[in-house]
C-alpha positions in Angstrom: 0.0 0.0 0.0 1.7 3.0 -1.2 0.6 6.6 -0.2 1.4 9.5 2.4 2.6 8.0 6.1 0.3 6.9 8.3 -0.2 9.0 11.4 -0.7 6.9 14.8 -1.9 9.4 17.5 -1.1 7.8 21.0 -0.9 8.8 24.6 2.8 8.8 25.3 3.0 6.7 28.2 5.2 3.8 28.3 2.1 1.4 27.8 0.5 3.5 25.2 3.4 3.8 23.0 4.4 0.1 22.9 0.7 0.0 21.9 1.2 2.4 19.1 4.5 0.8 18.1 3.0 -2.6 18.1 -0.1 -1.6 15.9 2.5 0.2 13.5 4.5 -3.2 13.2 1.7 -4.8 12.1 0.2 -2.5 9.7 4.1 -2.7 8.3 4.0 -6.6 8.8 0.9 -6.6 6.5 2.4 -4.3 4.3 6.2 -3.4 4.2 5.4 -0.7 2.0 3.7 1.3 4.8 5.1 4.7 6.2 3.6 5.2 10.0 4.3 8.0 12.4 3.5 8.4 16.0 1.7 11.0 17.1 1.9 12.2 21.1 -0.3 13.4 22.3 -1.0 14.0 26.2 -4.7 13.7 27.4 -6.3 14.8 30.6 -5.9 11.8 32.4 -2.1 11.9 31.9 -2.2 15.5 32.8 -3.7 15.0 36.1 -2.5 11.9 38.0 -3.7 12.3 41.4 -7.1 13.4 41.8 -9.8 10.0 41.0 -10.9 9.8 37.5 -14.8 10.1 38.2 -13.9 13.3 39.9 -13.3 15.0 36.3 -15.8 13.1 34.7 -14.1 9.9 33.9 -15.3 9.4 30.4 -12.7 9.8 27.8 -9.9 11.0 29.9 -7.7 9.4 28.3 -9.4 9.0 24.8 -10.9 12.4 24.0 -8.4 14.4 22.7 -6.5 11.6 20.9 -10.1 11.3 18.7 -9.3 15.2 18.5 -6.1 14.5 16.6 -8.0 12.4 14.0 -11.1 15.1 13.7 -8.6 17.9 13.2 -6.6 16.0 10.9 -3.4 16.1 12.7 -3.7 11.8 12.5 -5.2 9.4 10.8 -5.5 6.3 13.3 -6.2 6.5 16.7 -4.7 3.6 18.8 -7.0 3.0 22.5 -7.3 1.0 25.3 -10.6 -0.2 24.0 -11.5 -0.5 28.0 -11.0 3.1 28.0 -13.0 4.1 24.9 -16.7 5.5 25.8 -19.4 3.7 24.0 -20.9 6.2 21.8 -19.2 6.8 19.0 -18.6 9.9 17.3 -20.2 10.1 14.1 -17.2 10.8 12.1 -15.4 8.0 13.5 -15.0 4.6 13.3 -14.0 1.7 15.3 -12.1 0.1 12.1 -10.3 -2.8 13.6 -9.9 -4.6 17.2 -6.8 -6.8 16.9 -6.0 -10.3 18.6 -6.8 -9.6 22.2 -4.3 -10.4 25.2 -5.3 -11.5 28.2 -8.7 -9.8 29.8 -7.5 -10.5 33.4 -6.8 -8.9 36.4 -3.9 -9.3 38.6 -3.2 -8.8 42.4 0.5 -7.6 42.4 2.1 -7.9 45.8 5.5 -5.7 47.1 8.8 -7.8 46.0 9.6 -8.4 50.0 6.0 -9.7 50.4 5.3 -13.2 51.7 1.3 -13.1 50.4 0.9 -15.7 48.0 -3.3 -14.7 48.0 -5.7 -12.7 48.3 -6.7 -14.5 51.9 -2.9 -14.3 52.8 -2.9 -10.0 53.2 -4.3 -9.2 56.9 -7.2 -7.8 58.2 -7.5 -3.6 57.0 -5.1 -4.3 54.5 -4.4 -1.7 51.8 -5.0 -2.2 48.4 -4.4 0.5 45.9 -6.9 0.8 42.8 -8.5 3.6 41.4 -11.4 1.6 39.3 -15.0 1.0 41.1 -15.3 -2.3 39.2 -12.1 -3.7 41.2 -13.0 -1.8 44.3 -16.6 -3.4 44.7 -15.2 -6.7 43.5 -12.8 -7.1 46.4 -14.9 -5.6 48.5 -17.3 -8.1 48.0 -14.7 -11.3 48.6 -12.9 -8.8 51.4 -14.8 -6.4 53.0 -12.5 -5.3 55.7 -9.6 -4.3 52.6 -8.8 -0.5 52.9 -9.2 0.6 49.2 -7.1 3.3 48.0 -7.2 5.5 44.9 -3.7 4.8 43.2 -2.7 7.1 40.1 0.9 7.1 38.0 2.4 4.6 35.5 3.0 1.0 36.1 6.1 1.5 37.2 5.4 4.0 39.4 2.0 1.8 40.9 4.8 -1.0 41.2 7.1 1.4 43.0 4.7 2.3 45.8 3.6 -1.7 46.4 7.3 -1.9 46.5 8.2 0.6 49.1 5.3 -0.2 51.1 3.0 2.2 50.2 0.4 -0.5 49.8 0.0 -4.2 51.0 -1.5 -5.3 47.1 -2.0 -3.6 44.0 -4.3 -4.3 41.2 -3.5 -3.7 37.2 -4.3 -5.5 34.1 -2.6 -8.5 33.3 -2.7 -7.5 29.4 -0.5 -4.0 30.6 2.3 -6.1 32.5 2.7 -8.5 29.9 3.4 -6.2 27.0 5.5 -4.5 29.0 7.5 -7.6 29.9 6.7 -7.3 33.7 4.5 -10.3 33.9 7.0 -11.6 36.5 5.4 -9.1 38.9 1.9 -11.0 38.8 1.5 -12.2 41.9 -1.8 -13.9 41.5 -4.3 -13.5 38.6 -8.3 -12.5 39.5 -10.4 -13.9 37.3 -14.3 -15.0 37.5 -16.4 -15.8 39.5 -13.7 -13.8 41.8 -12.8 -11.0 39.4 -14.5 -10.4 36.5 -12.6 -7.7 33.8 -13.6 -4.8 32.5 -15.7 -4.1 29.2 -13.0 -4.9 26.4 -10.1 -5.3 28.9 -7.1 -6.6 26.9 -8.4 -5.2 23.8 -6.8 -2.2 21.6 -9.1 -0.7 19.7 -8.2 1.0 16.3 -10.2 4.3 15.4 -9.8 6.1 12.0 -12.1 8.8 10.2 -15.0 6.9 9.1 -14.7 8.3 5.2 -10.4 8.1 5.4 -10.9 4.7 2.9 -6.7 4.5 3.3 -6.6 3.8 7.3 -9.4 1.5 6.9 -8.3 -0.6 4.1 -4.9 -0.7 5.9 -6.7 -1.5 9.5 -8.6 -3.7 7.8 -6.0 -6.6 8.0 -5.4 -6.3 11.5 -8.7 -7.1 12.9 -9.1 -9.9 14.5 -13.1 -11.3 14.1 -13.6 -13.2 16.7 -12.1 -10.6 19.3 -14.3 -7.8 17.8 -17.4 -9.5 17.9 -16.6 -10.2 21.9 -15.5 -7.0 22.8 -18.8 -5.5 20.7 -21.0 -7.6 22.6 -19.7 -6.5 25.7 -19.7 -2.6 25.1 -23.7 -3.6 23.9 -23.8 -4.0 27.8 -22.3 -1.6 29.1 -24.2 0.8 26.6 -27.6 -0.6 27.1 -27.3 -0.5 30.8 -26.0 3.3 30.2 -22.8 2.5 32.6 -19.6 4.7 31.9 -16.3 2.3 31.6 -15.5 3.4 35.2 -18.9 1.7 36.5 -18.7 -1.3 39.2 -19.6 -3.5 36.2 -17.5 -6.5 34.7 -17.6 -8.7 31.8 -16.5 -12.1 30.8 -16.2 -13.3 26.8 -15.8 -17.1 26.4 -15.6 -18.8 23.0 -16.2 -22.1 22.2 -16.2 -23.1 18.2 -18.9 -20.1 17.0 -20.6 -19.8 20.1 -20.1 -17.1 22.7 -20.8 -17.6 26.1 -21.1 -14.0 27.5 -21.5 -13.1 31.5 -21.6 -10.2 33.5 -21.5 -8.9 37.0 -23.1 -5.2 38.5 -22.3 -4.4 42.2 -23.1 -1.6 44.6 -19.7 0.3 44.8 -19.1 -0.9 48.1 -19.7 -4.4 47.0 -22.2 -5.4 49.5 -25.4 -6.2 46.7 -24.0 -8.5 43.3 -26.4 -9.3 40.6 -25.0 -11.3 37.9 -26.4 -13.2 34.6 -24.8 -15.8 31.3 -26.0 -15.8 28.1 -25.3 -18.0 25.4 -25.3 -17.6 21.4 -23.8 -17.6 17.9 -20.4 -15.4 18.0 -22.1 -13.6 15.2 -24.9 -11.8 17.1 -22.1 -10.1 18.7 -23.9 -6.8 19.7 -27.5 -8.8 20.4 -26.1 -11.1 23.0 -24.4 -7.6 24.9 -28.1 -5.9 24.6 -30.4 -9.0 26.0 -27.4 -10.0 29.0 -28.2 -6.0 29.8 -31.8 -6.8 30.0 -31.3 -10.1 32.4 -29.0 -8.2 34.7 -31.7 -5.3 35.0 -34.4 -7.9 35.9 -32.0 -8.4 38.9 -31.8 -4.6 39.8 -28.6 -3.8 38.0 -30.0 -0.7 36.9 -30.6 0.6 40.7 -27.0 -0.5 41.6 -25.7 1.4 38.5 -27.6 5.0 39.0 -27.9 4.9 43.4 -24.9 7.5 43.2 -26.6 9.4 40.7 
């Protein structure tokens, strides 16, 4: 695919950019004719790193102004943490490609001196630093003595405090340590019925204009069907129960030949009422099988959990 370069806009942490840099080997790997170029750009959730995320709104922090760089032309794909992407999409933009997904799960992170090998292993009041509801409620659910603590920064910086004692346990994606070859630091994974991820955790998500037929022929060979048609379903449920990506909600995508086996989890944010619901069907009905899971968790009262706060 000859042409002009194509334009990557990407937060410029660590994390981000290995994310940009591995999308931009692909999109040479399926072409080595491809030109790409990074473009930084710094969001208000890099910005600001110590007040909570819901207190300035929480939606699109740290997507927002990266879509900005595609609307105003200074890029021409938009690389996300889909888990971070709101669910309405802007109407001059697309969501051209999700490639093959990492791992979706959570993981407890201990300091290096620890002795904890579990979760039951850190003592009563113990301190756990994570800024998300969804991981708050969760543990708060299994553990509700834990002391729950915003915790902003990097990785490395998160894995600095655990480190020096600023915390018993931290929580971070499994998906972020891995690609940034620190998946010796896992001290335990958390996954269903004890954990359950967030919408599209583990998932990049590639965003171009929706008329710019260049990026999407080139993003069109990254995608990867079967992870788009999970990661669709799931942000149907998040959308139809009209939860931001910061909600005390969780998601689980299993895949078995073409059938999809989708669950999913709502708590009160201090984890004291769960509902949760499964759903089976064709992989293909992707965005269906999001939309009636939403309706099964509101028969259980999802919807009061959800909007109490509001």
């Amino acid at each position: 695919m000859n042409g002009p370069p194509l334009r990557i806009a990407t937060r410029a942490s660590r994390l981000a950019l290995w994310q940009a840099n591995h999308v931009a080997s692909l999109l040479r790997e399926a072409n080595p004719d491809t030109k790409v170029e990074l473009v930084e750009i710094s969001t208000q959730g890099d910005r600001d790193r110590t007040e909570p995320l819901r207190q300035f709104g929480g939606l699109g922090v740290f997507t927002s102004e990266v879509q900005t760089a595609l609307l105003d032309g200074r890029a021409d794909i938009a690389v996300h943490s889909l888990k971070d992407l709101p669910t309405a999409a802007h109407e001059k933009l697309t969501l051209a490609a999700v490639p093959q997904r990492e791992s979706v799960y959570d993981a407890l992170v201990f300091g290096e001196n620890s002795n904890f090998k579990t979760l039951e292993d850190l003592p009563e009041d113990a301190k756990v630093g994570t800024g998300s509801p969804r991981r708050q409620a969760q543990l708060l659910h299994i553990r509700p003595d834990l002391k729950l603590a915003e915790i902003r920064g990097n990785v490395e910086t998160r894995l600095r405090k655990v480190d020096e004692g600023e915390y018993d346990a931290i929580v971070l994606a499994e998906a972020g340590l891995k690609r940034l070859e620190l998946k010796d630091r896992i001290s335990l994974r958390l996954s269903p019925p004890q954990m359950f991820p967030a919408v599209s955790q583990g998932a990049l998500g590639l965003e171009c204009r929706a008329d710019d037929e260049h990026s999407l022929t080139a993003l069109g060979f990254l995608n990867d069907e079967t992870s788009h048609l999970c990661v669709l379903a799931e942000r149907a449920l998040l959308s139809t129960l009209r939860a931001g990506c910061h909600a005390p909600l969780g998601a689980f995508s299993a895949v078995k030949g073409d059938e999809l086996t989708l669950s999913g989890v709502v708590l009160s944010l201090d984890g004291s009422q769960c509902v949760d619901a499964e759903i089976n069907g064709e992989l293909s009905m992707g965005s269906t099988l999001g939309e009636r899971l939403a309706e099964l968790l509101k028969e259980q009262g999802a919807d009061e959990l959800l909007h109490h706060e509001s």
